[in-house]
TORLO-775086 format. One record per residue (C-alpha): x, y negated, z; residue in one letter; residue number from 1. Coordinates in steps of 0.05 Angstrom, whole numbers. Layout:
N
X | Y | Z | A | NUM
...
***
This chain:
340
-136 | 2795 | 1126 | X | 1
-106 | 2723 | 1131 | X | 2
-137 | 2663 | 1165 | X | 3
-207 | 2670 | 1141 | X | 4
-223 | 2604 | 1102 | X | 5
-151 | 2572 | 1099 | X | 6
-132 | 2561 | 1036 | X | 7
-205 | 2536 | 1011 | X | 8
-189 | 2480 | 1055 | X | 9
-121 | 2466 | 1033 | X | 10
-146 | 2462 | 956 | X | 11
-125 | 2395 | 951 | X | 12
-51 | 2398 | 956 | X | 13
-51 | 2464 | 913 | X | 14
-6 | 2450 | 863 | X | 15
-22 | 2497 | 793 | X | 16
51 | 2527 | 772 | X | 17
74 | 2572 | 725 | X | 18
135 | 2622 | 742 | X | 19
175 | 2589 | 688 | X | 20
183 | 2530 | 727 | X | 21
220 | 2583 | 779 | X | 22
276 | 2614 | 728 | X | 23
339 | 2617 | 762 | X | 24
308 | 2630 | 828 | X | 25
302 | 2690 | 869 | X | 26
230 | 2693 | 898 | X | 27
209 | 2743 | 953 | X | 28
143 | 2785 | 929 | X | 29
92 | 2814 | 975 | X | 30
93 | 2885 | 943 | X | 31
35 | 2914 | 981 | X | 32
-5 | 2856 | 956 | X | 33
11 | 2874 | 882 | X | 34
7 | 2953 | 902 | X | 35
-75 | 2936 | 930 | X | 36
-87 | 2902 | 860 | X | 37
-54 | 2954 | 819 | X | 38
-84 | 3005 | 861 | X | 39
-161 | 2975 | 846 | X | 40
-157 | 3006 | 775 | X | 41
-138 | 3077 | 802 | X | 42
-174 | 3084 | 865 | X | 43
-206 | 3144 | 848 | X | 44
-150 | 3187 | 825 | X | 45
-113 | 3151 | 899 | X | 46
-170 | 3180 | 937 | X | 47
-163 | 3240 | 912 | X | 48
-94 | 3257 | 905 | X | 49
-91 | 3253 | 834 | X | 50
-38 | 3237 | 778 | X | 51
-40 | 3164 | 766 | X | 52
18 | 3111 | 761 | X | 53
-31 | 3051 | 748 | X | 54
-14 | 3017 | 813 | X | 55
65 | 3025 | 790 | X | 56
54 | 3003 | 723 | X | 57
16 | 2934 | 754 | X | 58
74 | 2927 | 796 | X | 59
128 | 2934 | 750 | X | 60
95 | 2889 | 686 | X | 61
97 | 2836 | 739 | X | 62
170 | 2844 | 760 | X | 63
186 | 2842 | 684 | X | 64
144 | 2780 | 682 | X | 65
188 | 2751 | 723 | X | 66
255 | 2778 | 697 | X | 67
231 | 2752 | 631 | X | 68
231 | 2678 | 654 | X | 69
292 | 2686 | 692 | X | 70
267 | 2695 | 769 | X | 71
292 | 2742 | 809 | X | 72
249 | 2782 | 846 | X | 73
257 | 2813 | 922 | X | 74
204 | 2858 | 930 | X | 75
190 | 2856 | 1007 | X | 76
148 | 2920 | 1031 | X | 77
116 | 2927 | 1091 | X | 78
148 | 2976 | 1157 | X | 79
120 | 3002 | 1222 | X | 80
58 | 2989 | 1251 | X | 81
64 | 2928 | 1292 | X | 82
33 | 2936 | 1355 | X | 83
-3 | 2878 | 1359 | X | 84
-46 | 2900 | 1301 | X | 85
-60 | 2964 | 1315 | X | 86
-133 | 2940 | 1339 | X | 87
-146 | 2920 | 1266 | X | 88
-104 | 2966 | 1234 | X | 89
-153 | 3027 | 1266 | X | 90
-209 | 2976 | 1244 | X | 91
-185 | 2980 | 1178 | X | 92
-175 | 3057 | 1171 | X | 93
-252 | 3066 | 1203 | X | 94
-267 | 3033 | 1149 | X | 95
-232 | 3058 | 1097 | X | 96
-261 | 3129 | 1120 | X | 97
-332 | 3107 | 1121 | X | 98
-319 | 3089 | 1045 | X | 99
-298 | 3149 | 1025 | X | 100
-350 | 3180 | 1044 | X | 101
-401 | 3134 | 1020 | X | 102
-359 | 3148 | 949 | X | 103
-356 | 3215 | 951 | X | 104
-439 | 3211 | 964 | X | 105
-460 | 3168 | 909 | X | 106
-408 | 3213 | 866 | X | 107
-446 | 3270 | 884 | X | 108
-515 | 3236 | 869 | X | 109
-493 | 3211 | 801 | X | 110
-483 | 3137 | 818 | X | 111
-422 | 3128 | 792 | X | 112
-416 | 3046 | 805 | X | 113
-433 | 3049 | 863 | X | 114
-374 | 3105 | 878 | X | 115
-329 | 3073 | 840 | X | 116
-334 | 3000 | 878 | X | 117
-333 | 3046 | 954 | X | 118
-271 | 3080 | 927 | X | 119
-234 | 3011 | 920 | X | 120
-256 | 2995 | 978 | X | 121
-229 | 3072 | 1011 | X | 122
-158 | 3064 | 981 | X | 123
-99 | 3065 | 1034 | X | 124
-30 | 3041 | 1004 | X | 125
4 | 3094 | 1041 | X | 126
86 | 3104 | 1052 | X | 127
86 | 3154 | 1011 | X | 128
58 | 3105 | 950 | X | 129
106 | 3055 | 974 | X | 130
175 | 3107 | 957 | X | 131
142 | 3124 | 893 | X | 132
144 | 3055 | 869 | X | 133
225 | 3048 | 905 | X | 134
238 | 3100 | 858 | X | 135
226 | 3060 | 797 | X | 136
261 | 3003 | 825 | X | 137
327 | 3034 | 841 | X | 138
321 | 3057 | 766 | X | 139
306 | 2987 | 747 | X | 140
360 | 2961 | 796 | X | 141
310 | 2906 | 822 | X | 142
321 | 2892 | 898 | X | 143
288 | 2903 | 946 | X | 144
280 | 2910 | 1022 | X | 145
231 | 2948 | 1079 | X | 146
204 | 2899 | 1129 | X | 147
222 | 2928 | 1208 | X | 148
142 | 2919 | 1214 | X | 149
109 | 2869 | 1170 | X | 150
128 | 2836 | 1105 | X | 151
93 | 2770 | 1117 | X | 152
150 | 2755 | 1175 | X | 153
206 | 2789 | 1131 | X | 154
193 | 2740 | 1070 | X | 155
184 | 2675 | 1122 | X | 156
251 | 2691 | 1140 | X | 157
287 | 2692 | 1075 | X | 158
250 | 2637 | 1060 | X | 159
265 | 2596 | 1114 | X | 160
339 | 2620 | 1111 | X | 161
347 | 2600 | 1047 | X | 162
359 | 2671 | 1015 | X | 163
301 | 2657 | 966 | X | 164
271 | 2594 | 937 | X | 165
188 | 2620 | 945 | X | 166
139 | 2679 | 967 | X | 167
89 | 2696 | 920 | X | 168
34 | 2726 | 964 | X | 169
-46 | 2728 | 968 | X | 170
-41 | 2733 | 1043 | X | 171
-55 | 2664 | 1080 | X | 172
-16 | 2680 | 1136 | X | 173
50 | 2661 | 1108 | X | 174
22 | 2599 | 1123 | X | 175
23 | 2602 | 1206 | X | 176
87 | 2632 | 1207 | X | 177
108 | 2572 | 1175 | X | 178
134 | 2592 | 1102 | X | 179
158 | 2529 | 1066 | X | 180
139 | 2556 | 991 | X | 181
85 | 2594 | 979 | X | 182
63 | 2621 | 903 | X | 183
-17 | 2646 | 913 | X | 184
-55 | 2681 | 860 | X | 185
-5 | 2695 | 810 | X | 186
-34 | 2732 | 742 | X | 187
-14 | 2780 | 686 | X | 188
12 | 2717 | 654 | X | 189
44 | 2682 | 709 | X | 190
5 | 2627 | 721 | X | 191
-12 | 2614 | 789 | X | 192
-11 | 2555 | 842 | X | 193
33 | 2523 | 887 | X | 194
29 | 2510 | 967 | X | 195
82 | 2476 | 1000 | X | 196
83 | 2461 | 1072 | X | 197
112 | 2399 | 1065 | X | 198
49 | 2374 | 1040 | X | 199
3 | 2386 | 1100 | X | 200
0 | 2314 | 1107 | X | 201
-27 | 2295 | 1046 | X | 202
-92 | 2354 | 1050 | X | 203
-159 | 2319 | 1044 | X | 204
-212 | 2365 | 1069 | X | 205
-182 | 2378 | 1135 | X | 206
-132 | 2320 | 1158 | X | 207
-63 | 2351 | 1191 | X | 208
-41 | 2282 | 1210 | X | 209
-7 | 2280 | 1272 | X | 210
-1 | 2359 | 1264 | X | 211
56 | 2390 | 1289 | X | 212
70 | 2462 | 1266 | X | 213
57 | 2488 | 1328 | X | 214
-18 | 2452 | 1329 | X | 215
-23 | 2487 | 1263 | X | 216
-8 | 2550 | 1284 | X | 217
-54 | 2550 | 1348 | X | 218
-108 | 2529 | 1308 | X | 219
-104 | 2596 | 1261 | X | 220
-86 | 2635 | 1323 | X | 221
-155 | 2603 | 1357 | X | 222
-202 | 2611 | 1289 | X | 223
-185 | 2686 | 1288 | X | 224
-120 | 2723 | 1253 | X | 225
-99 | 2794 | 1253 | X | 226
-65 | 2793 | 1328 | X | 227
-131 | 2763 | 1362 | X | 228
-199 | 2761 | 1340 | X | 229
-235 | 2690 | 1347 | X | 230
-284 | 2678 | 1406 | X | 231
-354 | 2673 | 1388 | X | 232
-377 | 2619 | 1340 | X | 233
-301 | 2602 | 1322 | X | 234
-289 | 2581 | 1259 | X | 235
-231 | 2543 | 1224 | X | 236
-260 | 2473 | 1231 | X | 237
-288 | 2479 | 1302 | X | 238
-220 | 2507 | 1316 | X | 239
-175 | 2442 | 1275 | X | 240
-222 | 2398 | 1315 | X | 241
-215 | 2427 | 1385 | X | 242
-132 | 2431 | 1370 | X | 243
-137 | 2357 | 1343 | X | 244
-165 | 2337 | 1409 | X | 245
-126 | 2380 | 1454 | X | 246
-72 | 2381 | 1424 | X | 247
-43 | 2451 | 1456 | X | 248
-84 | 2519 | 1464 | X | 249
-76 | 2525 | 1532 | X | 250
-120 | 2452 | 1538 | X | 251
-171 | 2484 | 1493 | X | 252
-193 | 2547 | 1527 | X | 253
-190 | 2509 | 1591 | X | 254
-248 | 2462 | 1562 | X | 255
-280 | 2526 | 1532 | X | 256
-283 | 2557 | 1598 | X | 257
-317 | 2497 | 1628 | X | 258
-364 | 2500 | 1571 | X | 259
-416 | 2547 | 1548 | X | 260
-365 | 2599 | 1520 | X | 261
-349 | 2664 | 1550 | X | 262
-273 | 2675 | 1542 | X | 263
-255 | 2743 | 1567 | X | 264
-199 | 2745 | 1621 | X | 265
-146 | 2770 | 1586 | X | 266
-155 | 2722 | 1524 | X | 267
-95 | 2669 | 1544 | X | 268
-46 | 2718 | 1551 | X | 269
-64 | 2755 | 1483 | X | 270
-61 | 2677 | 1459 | X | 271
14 | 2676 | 1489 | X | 272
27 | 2740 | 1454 | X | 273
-1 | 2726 | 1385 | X | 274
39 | 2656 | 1381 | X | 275
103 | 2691 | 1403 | X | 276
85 | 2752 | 1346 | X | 277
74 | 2683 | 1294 | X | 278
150 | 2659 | 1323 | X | 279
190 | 2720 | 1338 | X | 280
169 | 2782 | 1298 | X | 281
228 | 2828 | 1282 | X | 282
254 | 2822 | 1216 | X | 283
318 | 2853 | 1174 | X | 284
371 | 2811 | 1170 | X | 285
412 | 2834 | 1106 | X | 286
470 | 2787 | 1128 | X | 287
483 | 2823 | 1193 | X | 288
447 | 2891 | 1170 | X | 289
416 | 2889 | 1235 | X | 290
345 | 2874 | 1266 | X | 291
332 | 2803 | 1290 | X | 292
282 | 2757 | 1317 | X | 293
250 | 2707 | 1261 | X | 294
266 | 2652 | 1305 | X | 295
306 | 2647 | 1368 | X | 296
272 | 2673 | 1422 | X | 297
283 | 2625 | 1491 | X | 298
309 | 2661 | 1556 | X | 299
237 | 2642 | 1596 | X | 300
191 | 2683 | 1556 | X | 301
212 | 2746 | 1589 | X | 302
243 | 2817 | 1571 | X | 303
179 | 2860 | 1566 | X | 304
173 | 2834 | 1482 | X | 305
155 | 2903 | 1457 | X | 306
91 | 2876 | 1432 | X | 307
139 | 2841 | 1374 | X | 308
158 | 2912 | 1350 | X | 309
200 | 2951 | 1390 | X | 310
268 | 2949 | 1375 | X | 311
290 | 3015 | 1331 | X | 312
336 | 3059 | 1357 | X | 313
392 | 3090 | 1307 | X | 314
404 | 3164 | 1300 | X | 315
461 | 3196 | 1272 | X | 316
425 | 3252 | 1250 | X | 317
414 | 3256 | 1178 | X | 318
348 | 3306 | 1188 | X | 319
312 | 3254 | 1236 | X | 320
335 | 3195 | 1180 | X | 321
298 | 3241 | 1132 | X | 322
248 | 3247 | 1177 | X | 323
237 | 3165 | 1183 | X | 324
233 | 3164 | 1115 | X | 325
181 | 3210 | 1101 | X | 326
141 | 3174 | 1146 | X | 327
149 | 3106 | 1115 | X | 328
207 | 3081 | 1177 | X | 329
267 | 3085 | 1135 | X | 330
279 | 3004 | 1138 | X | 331
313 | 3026 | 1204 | X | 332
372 | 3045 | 1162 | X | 333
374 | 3022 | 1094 | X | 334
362 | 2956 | 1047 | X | 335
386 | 2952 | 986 | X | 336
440 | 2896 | 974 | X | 337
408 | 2829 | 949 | X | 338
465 | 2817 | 903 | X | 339
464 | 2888 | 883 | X | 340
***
């Protein structure tokens, strides 16, 4: 879902940009993003089971968008469910359900808009969607790699290490883990605009001076993201002010507990956890070809880290590999060469 709010806030140092302005770069791309647009037109026939390749077509005019001006793409797809989002994730498929059934009522009583906007909402962009569309790039030879758990971390770190010049996402949360280049609301024609973290500084309707990128992260973490919901009446700004004043989370929820809000016992530590998730996720490391920590992770925070994805374990077997794959895990054993 993002942080709820974010980039409204941070309209003043969006930058408007065009992907020409990008040719001879190689830009990471949120493919489940793209996939959730491209699957809007096609819901129905997704719901159902039935023939469509809408949702690949959307994917792959935009990849030869960018071929055309001379970017190369990455398309970064998201792995295993992360454990600390498997609160929302069931959220999300509750959901999901509830529309489907809502579509498949107004289908049967005739009301065909109102079916048609439940069964956008009912979509699931499952594995299964995912290999279709790695099909057609291997045939394409565009590159590509499968996130150990979620995209979001795997395209901070090729960003931050240098193995790509931008993202091009709609998900705000590229922002808290700290992503230097961010492309946002990119169209069929390439136009889209520009965040850069550098620019914090300069935003207007929230001031981030004297920010550090920690404060910035613990303020998103406190105004509610996908690996902690917000306490009640938390939003963004109450949360930038109580971090401007603090300074540090653990401050804050000490003042909130001496306050009029209730914050449940275990809410620190799921703080702790979510900050470390923002820091340390596991990512694929096509250098190495191994699974590694976004950032160092400092000997005090412990061993137990499981809640960052567990680490995968290799088989030799080529039936359990085939297995993984099926079920959408097969980033445990294969990316596809960046220079390929």
């Amino acid at each position: 879902m993002g942080i709820q709010g974010l980039l409204p806030l941070l309209k003043s140092i969006m930058v408007p940009i065009h992907i020409k302005d990008l040719e001879g770069s190689c830009v990471a791309v949120d493919t489940y993003s793209w996939l959730h647009k491209g699957a809007l037109s096609c819901s129905k026939e997704l719901c159902k089971g039935l023939p469509t390749s809408r949702h690949i077509d959307y994917c792959m005019h935009r990849v030869n968008l960018l071929r055309h001006y001379g970017v190369k793409p990455i398309l970064v797809f998201d792995g295993g469910l992360l454990p600390m989002k498997l609160e929302q994730e069931n959220k999300r498929g509750r959901v999901r359900k509830e529309n489907l059934a809502r579509a498949i009522e107004h289908e049967s009583n005739g009301n065909s808009a109102a079916a048609y906007e439940c069964y956008q909402k009912a979509v699931d962009i499952s594995p299964s969607i995912a290999h279709e569309l790695i099909q057609v790039l291997k045939q394409e030879n565009v590159c590509y790699v499968v996130a150990p758990y979620e995209a979001d971390a795997q395209m901070t770190f090729l960003a931050v290490s240098k193995q790509v010049e931008a993202v091009i996402t709609e998900d705000s949360d590229l922002i808290p883990f700290g992503c230097p280049r961010i492309i946002f609301k990119m169209d069929k024609f390439g136009q889209g605009v520009e965040f850069q973290y550098s620019m914090l500084h300069r935003n207007k309707d929230l001031s981030f001076a004297g920010f550090t990128k920690q404060m910035l992260l613990e303020m998103c973490i406190l105004s509610g993201c996908d690996y902690l919901q917000s306490l009640p009446g938390m939003g963004l700004k109450r949360a930038h002010a109580l971090i401007k004043k603090f300074t540090s989370y653990d401050k804050v929820i000490k003042h909130l507990k001496y306050s009029t809000v209730s914050v449940p016992s275990l809410y620190e530590e799921s703080f702790k956890k979510a900050i470390l998730t923002f820091q340390h996720q596991r990512v694929y490391d096509v250098a190495s070809q191994d699974i590694v920590s976004l950032s160092d992770i400092s000997d005090d925070v412990g061993d137990d880290l499981d809640f960052l994805g567990p680490y995968p374990l290799y088989f030799s077997s080529k039936l359990i590999i085939s297995l993984l794959f099926f079920f959408g895990l097969s980033h445990y054993f294969h990316s596809i060469n960046f220079n390929a």
